[in-house]
N, C-alpha and C positions, 0 to 999 in steps of 0.2 A: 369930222369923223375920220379916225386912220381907218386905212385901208384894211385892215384885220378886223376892226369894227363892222364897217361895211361887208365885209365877208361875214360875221355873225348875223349880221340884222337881217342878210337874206338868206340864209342855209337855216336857221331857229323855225320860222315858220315851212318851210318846206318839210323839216323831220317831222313837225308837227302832223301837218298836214298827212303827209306818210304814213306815222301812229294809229291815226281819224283812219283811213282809209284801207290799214292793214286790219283795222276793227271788224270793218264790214259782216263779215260770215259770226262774229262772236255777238256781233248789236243781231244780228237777227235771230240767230240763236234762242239769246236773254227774251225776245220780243215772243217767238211761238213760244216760250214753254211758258213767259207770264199768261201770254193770254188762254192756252191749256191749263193752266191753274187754275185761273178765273173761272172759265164754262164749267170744267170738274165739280167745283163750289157750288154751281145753281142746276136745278133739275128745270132743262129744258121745257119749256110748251113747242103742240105743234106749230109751227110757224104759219100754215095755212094755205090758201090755194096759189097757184104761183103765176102770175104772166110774165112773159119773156116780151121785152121788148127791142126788135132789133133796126135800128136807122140803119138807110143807105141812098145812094142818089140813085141806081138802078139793081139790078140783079147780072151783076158779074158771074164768074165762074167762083171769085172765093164767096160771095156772098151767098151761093147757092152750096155752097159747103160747110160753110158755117150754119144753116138751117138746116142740114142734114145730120150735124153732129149736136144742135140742139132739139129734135125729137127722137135722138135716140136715148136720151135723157131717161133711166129710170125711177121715173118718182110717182106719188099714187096720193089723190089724183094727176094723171097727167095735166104738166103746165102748158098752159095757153100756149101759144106764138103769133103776135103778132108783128109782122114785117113791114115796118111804115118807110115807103119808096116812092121819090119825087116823083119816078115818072115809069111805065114800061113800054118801053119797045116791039117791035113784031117778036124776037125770037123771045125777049122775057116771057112773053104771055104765051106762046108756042108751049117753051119749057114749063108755065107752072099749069098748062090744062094737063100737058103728057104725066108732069108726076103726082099731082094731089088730085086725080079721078080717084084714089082709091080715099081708103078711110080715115088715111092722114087728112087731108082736106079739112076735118071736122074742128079740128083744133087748132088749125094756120089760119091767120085771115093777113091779108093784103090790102094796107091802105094806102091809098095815092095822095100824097102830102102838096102835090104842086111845087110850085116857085117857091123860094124861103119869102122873097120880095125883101132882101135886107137882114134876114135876121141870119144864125147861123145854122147852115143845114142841115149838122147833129138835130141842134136843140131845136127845128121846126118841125121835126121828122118824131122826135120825141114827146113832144108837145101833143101832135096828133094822138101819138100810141096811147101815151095816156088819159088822154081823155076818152078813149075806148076801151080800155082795160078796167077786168073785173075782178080780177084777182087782189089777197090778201097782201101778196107780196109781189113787189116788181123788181125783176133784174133786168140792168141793162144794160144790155151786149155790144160792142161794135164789131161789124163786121166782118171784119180779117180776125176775130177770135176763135179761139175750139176748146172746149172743155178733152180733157185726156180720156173721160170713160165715160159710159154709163152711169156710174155713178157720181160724179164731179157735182152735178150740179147740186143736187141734196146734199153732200157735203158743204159746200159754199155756202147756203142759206141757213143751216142747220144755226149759226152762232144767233140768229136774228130770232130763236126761240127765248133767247136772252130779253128781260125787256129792259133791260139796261144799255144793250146793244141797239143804237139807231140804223148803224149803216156797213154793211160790208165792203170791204174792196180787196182787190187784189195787186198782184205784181206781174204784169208782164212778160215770158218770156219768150223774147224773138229767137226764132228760128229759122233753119235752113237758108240761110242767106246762099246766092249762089253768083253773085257779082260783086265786087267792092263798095257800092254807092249804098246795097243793102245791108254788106256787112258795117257799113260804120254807122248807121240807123241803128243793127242790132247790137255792136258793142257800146255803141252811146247809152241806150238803154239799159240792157244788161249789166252794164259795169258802175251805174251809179244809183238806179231809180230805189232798187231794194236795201243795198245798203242805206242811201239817205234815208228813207220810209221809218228802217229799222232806227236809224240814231234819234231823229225826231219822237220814236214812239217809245223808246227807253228812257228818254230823258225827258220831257214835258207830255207825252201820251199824242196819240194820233188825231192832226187836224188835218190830214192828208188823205187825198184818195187817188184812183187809179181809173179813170172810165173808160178803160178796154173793159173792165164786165164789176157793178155792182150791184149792189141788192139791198131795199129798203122796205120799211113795212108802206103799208096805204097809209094809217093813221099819223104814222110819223111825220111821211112827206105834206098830206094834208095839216099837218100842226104847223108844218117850215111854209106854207102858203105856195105850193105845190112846185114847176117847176118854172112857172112862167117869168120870174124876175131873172132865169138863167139865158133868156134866151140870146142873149148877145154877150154871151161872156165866153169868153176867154180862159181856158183851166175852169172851166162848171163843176169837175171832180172837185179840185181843191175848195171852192166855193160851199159845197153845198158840203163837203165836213163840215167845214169852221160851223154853219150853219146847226150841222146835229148837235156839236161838238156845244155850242150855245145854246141850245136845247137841254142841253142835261143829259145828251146820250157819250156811249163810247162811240168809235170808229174800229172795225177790226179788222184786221188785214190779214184774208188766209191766207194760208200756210202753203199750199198747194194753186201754182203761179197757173194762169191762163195760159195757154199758148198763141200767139199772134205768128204766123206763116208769112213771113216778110220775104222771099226768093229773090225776087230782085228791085231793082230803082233805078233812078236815074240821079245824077249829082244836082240836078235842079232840085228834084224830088227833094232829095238828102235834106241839103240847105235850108229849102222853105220847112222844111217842120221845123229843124234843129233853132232857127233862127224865130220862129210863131212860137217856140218854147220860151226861149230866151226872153222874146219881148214879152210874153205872158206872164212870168217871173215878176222880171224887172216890177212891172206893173200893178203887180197883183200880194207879192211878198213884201214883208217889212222890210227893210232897208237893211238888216244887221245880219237878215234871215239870207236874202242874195248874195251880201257880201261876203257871208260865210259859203255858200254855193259854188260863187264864183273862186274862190280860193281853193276848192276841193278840184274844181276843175281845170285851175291855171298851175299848181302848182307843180307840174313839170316844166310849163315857162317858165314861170318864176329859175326852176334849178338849172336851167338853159342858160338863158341870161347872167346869171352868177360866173358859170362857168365860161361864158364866152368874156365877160370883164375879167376872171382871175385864171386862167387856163391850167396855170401850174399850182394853183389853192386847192388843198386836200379835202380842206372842208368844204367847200361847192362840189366835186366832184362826188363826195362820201353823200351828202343830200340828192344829187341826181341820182346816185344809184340805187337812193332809199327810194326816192319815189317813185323812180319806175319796180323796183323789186315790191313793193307794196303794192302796187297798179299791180302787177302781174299775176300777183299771191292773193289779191284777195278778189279776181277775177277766177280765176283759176280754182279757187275752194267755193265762190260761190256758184258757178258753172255745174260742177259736179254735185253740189248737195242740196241746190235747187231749181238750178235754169233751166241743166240739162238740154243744150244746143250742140247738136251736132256736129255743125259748122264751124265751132268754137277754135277749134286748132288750126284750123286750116286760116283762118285769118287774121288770126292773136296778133302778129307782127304790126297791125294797121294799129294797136294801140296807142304807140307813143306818137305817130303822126295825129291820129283822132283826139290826143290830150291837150297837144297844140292850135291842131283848128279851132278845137273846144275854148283855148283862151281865146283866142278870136274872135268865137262867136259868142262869149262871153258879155265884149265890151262894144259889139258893134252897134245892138240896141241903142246906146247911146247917142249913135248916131243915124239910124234907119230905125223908124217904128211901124212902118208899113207891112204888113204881113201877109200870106198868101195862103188860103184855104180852102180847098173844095173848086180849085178855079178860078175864083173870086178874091180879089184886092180889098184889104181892111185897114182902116189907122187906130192904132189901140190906144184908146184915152184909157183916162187915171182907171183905177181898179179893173183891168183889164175888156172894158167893157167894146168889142169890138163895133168900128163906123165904115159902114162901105165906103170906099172909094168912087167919086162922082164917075159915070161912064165903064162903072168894072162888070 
């Protein structure tokens, strides 16, 4: 191959990729107003009585924020809450006699889940909730989430009057980041999770989901043979779409993103998610599905690399500065007309080194499948299905 060749063969998929990626804000776009076409089309039923179901290993300070911004919820009947928590401590139980003495109390209940003993401590925590929960319909919350109002969460549910609709989810937005290890958590997320959601769901329909907060009916989950074959999985969101998605239901992804309050981390932190994603992927996605992933997220290496073999090639050069101008542009439009973070400006500049780590952490699963979660050490066999590690 000449050398001019080899400058085509690598700058072609990088514009591409560019293209894909400058799309982002127009794929989500095409995605809310199909799916506001659709609900428009059918006269809603009420969706029914609601439990809130939220995991956690104790009662932190955000965790006890996020139960504060889920009874402030106005819906009628008021939904359930149940808070299914491994374990509480002197000051947990201090904090929930001080606040639910009054009439809240009536609608909280507090279950103590124990040890996972192996399984995963979401989906043990979960596991519990619902086999207590009485409600029509179940959302479930993770802890560091916040609905924006009062009204958020009847919004949310509202599509599941649909009975074509199996399963709600949403999109993520991280905010207030206030240290670097959390801003690249929240640009990793932010910059890719909604756009991909959205390409997947314009182009084949959505087998995708989000479990920072979804919502499913009872009957449904009971026709999927409830949640217990999740309980060692790996991506449970992704999981239990494909699941409805094989059911005969839709998947819909509101419109109006969660908030998740990430402020800070630590670079250990960072990695072990970024990298329990990675191998979750890898694991759990078709092969053609990753390796289009993977391309979305390497292909500023890729225009690197080009550039550092031909320094003085116009066309490497013209590719690197599509793909960061496209990184920038479609961060930058989807920031504003959905994510709405704050913190966005202040640490924009970490993107093109986050593009880079991101080819890294791309390909390193290939070579580490060990992943870290809640504390505890996992080896992720085929379909994601996570195995503690002996002595973790």
């Amino acid at each position: 191959m000449t050398s001019v060749g080899f400058e085509i063969a690598l700058a072609v998929p990088v514009f591409f990729v560019a293209l894909v990626v400058a799309s982002y804000p127009l794929h989500a776009a095409i995605l809310f107003w199909r799916q506001r076409r659709s609900i428009r089309r059918r006269r809603l039923t009420q969706p029914g009585r609601i439990t809130i179901l939220l995991p956690s290993r104790r009662l932190d300070s955000s965790v006890r924020s996020s139960i504060e911004s889920l009874l402030g919820q106005a819906l009628w009947p008021p939904p359930d809450l149940i808070v299914c928590v491994e374990d509480l401590d002197t000051e947990d139980q201090t904090w929930r006699r001080q606040r639910f003495a009054s009439e809240d109390g009536q609608r909280i209940r507090f279950i103590m889940t124990g040890d996972p003993l192996g399984s995963l401590g979401k989906m043990h925590n979960l596991l519990a909730g619902v086999s207590e929960a009485k409600g029509d319909v179940l959302v479930l919350v993770d802890a560091d989430a916040r609905f924006s109002g009062p009204s958020h969460l009847a919004r949310f549910v509202e599509p599941l009057g649909d009975p074509h609709i199996g399963l709600v989810s949403c999109f993520p937005a991280y905010r207030g980041a206030r240290d670097i290890a959390a801003a690249l958590s929240s640009l990793s997320i932010n910059s890719e999770l909604l756009g991909c959601f959205a390409l997947v769901g314009v182009w084949v329909g959505l087998d995708v989901a989000n479990g920072s907060c979804m919502a499913i009916r009872r009957d449904t989950l009971e026709q999927l043979g409830g949640l217990q074959w999740l309980k060692r999985q790996l991506l449970m969101d992704a999981a239990l779409a494909r699941a409805v998605r094989r059911a005969g239901y839709r998947v819909h992804l509101c419109e109006e993103p969660v908030a998740v309050h990430h402020p800070r981390s630590t670079y250990t932190g960072w990695w072990q998610q970024s990298h329990r994603w990675q191998v979750s992927m890898l694991r759990v996605l078709p092969r053609p599905a990753y390796f289009g992933f993977v391309c979305l997220r390497s292909a500023l290496a890729l225009a690197v690399g080009a550039v550092a073999l031909s320094p003085s090639s116009y066309l490497a050069l013209s590719a690197l500065a599509a793909i960061a101008l496209a990184r920038v542009a479609s961060m930058v439009l989807l920031n504003a007309l959905y994510l709405r973070d704050p913190s966005f400006f202040r640490f924009v500049w970490l993107l093109p080194a986050l593009d880079l780590l991101n080819a890294f952490a791309s390909v390193w699963p290939l070579v580490d499948r060990r992943v870290w979660w809640g504390g505890r050490s996992y080896r992720v066999a085929e379909k994601g299905t996570a195995v503690p590690d002996e002595g973790s």
